[in-house]
C-alpha positions as CSV (number, residue, x, y, z in Angstrom):
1,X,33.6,-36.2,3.4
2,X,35.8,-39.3,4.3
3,X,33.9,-42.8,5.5
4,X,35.8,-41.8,8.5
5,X,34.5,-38.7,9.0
6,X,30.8,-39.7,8.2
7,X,31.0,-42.9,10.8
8,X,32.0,-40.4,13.2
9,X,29.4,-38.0,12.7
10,X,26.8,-41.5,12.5
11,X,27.8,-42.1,16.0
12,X,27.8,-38.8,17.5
13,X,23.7,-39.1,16.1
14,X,23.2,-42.3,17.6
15,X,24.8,-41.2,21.0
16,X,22.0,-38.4,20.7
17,X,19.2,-40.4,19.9
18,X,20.3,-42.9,22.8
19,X,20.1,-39.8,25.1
20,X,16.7,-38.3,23.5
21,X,18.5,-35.3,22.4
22,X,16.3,-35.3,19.1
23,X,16.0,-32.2,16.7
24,X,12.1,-32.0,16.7
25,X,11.8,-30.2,13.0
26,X,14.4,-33.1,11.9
27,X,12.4,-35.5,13.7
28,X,9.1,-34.6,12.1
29,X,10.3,-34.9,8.9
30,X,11.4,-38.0,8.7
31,X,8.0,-39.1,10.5
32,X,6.7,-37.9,7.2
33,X,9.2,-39.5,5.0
34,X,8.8,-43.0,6.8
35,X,5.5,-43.0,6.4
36,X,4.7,-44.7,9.8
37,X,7.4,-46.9,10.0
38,X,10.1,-46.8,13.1
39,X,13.0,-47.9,11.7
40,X,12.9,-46.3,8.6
41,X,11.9,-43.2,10.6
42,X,15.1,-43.3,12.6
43,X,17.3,-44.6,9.7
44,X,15.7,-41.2,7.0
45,X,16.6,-38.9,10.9
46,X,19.5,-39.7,10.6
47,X,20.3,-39.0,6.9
48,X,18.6,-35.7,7.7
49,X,20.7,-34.9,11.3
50,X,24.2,-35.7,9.1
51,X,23.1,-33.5,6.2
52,X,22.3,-30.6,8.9
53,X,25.4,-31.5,11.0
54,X,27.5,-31.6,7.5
55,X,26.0,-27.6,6.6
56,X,26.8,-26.3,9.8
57,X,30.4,-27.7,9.5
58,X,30.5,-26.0,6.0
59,X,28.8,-23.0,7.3
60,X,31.7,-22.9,10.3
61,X,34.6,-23.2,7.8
62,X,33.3,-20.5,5.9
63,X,32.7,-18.6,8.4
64,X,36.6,-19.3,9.8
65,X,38.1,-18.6,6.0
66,X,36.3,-15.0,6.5
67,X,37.6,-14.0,9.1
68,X,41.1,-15.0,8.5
69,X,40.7,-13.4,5.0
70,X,39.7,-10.2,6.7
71,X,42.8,-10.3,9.8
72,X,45.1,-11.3,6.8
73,X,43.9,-8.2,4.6
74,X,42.8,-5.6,7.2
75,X,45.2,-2.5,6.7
76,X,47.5,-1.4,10.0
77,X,46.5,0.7,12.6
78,X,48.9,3.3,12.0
79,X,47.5,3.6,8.6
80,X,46.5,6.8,7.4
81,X,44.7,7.0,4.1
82,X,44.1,10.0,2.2
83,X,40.5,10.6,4.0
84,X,42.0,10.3,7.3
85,X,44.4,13.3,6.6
86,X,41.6,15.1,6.2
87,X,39.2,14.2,9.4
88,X,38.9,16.7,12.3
């Protein structure tokens, strides 16, 4: 992932932290990796958001490669195979 693209994503985070729109589980977490502190609470949530944020962008293009693999490769409706001859 670019600089670009990960100060993008950095600032989509912060826009949601500004607006309390806070994953709780995420949020927990880095409680318990900041060990009481604020800032390093905020700084580890936001590791954690972009790491979440980066997997669900993965888990989107794979799910988009999929489906284009199966359009690209799905046989034609006026196929008939060799079963289909044979179906009532």
């Amino acid at each position: 992932m670019s600089a670009n693209e990960q100060d993008i994503m950095r600032q989509a985070i912060v826009k949601e932290l500004a607006l309390n729109q806070i994953n709780a589980v995420l949020w927990n977490k880095a409680a318990t990796l900041s060990k009481g502190d604020d800032l390093k609470r905020r700084e580890h949530y936001i590791d954690l958001r972009m790491k979440a944020m980066q997997e669900t962008v993965k888990s989107h293009v794979l799910k988009e490669i999929k489906a284009d693999f199966a359009r690209k490769n799905a046989r034609p409706a006026d196929f008939l195979s060799a079963k289909d001859l044979f179906k009532k």
